[in-house]
C-alpha positions, 0 to 999 in steps of 0.5 A: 450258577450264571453260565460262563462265556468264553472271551472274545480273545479265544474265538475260533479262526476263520477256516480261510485264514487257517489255508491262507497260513497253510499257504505260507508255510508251503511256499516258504518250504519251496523257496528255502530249497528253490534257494539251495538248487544249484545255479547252472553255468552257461555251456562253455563247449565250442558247438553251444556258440553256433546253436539259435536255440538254447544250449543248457548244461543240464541237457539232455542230451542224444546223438549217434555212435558210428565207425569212422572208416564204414560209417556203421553204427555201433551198437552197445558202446557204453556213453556217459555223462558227467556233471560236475559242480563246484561250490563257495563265495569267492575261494570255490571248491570242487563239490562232486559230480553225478554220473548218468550211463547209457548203451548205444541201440541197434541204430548206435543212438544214445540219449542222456537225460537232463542232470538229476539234479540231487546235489543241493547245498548254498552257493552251489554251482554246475560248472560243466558236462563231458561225455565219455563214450567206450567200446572195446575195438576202437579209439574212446571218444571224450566230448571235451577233447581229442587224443592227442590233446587239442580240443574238440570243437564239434561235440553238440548237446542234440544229433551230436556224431560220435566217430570212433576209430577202430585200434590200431596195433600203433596205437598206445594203451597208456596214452589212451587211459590217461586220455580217457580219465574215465568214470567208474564205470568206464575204467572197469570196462577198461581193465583190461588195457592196463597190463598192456598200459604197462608194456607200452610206458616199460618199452617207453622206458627201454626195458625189455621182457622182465625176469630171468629165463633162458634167452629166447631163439632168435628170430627175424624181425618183419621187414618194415612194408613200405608202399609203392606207387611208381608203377601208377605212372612212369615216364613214358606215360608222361612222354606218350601224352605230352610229346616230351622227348627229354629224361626224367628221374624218379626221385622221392618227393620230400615232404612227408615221409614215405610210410605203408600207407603214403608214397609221394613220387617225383618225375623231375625233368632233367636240367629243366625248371619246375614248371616240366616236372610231374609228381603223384602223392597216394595215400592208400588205407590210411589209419585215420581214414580218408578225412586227414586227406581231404582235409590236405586237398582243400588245404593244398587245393584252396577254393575248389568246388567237389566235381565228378571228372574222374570219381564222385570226388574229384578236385581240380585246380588250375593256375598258371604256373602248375596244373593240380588234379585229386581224387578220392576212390573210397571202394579202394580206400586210396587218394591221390594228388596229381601236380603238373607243371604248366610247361609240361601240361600245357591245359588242365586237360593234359593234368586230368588225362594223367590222373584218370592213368593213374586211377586205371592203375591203382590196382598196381599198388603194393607193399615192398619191403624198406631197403635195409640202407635208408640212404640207398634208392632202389634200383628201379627207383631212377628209370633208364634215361632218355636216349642222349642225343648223339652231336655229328662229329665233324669231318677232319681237315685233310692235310696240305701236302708238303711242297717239295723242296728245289734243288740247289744249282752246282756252283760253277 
């Protein structure tokens, strides 16, 4: 029989062509899910602007936990980060998020890994990234945002500082869980504040304790403690330095409310122009720190250089018309704002001498309790004026004596 041939068209490939098909498929594969990852916004967060490097919303991410009054790293908060991503062609939806949590080390530092990047799916996008970080004892902290709802503008996707707050008894279990908007796992951290959520917004609301029962005995409510900074400098100082020999009266100063932290207090020169008046201004242990104070120097004290005249952290300012001294003394927690008129001081020197008296008696600072009539000034709130000068009373006229009268003549 005459062997048979296999045709031509059945011929064996060529291994080379075999790979190169290979090949192609792979990359095919690859392009059909590079084509389903999502496209990533540019950061939109304040602090991305000013960064010469490039800020991504994928991250990572890392900073430092710290207290805000000492400065001490906080080790063990919980920090998390969320993404969030949305998807469509013209009307677009939200699509989930992905959720990466951390705990802060001995050192309160964190460190977030980029975005995982597990969604995938046409036209998706990732459209932003907030951090939350909890601990328990303080203030939460949201990367977007600050308490009282503006917008926080120094978060920074590397070496970012996170300042937390420690709670105050003022503070408002309900406004802090709506402003936490917290991810799983912070919300189960958070429990716990929700019963006390509730008192606050049923107090809000003006209810009182719920149920029925017995009423309770009753008891005296705690004077409300207000902070007194008179003693700091009296107006015999202010006479003792400057030779002035006219009164003062003591008055509150009106522009912020006196409080247990703040006490403005005014040496008004009697029947004289502002320009004879004194005035001190003492924050002492205030809730958000001593930052809120500073912030009020440079604002009240524009373009002054830091010096050490009488502490570490001393403002001076000086114009024509009034003479202004500040400090801060962190080892007490106190700040003080000393104006001066320029007749009263005649040369900054004067308006500093005054301030380092009142630094040498701030350990005179107290807490008194409010007067129970708001509209009553305390006794010792006008100090005794000055001595009234007394005008020389002037000699009375002596009378003229009266001419005595001559006798008629007898007529004749």
């Amino acid at each position: 029989m005459p062997s048979s041939t296999r045709s031509s068209n059945f011929a064996p490939r060529p291994p080379w062509r075999r790979a190169s098909r290979g090949a192609l498929v792979v990359a095919a594969a690859l392009g059909a899910l590079w084509s389903c990852s999502p496209v990533v916004r540019p950061a939109r967060f304040a602090s991305a602007r000013d960064r010469v490097t490039d800020v991504s919303l994928r991250g990572p991410f890392d900073g430092q936990v710290v207290d805000q009054t000492t400065a001490e790293p906080i080790q063990g908060a919980v920090v998390v980060g969320v993404w969030s991503y949305d998807q469509g062609d013209g009307l677009t939806t939200p699509s989930g998020s992905e959720v990466v949590e951390v705990k802060t080390d001995q050192a309160g530092r964190y460190r977030i890994p980029a975005a995982p990047m597990r969604k995938r799916g046409r036209d998706l996008r990732l459209v932003s990234f907030h951090l939350v970080v909890y601990k328990r004892g303080y203030v939460g902290y949201r990367s977007d945002r600050v308490l009282d709802g503006r917008p926080r503008t120094d978060f920074t996707l590397r070496h970012n500082r996170v300042e937390l707050r420690k709670w105050q008894n003022t503070d408002s279990h309900a406004q802090h869980l709506v402003f936490l908007a917290a991810p799983a796992t912070v919300l189960q951290l958070s429990s716990w504040e929700r019963e006390s959520a509730n008192l606050d917004l049923y107090r809000e609301l003006g209810g009182e304790a719920a149920g029925p029962g017995p009423a309770p005995e009753p008891t005296a409510e705690p004077a409300l403690q207000l902070l007194d900074a008179r003693t700091l400098l009296q107006p015999e100082d202010v006479r003792r330095r400057t030779g002035y020999t006219d009164a003062f009266d003591v008055k509150e100063l009106g522009d912020l409310a006196r409080t247990h932290f703040y006490h403005g207090v005014h040496l008004q020169a009697v029947d004289r122009d502002e320009v004879w008046d004194v005035a001190i201004r003492v924050w002492k242990d205030p809730p958000g720190g001593l930052a809120p104070v500073v912030e009020t120097f440079e604002a009240t004290l524009p373009q002054v250089t830091v010096t050490g005249e009488i502490t570490p952290e001393t403002w001076i300012y000086d114009t024509d018309e009034v003479r202004a001294v500040a400090f801060l003394d962190r080892d007490r927690n106190v700040g003080v704002l000393l104006t001066c008129g320029a007749m009263q001081c005649v040369d900054i020197e004067t308006a500093i001498i005054l301030a380092s008296f009142v630094h040498d008696n701030l350990d005179a600072l107290a807490l008194t309790d409010a007067p129970s009539d708001p509209t009553s000034a305390p006794a010792s709130a006008t100090p005794s004026p000055a001595p009234a000068r007394r005008e020389p009373e002037e000699p009375e006229e002596p009378e003229e004596p009266e001419e005595p009268e001559e006798p008629e003549e007898d007529a004749r």
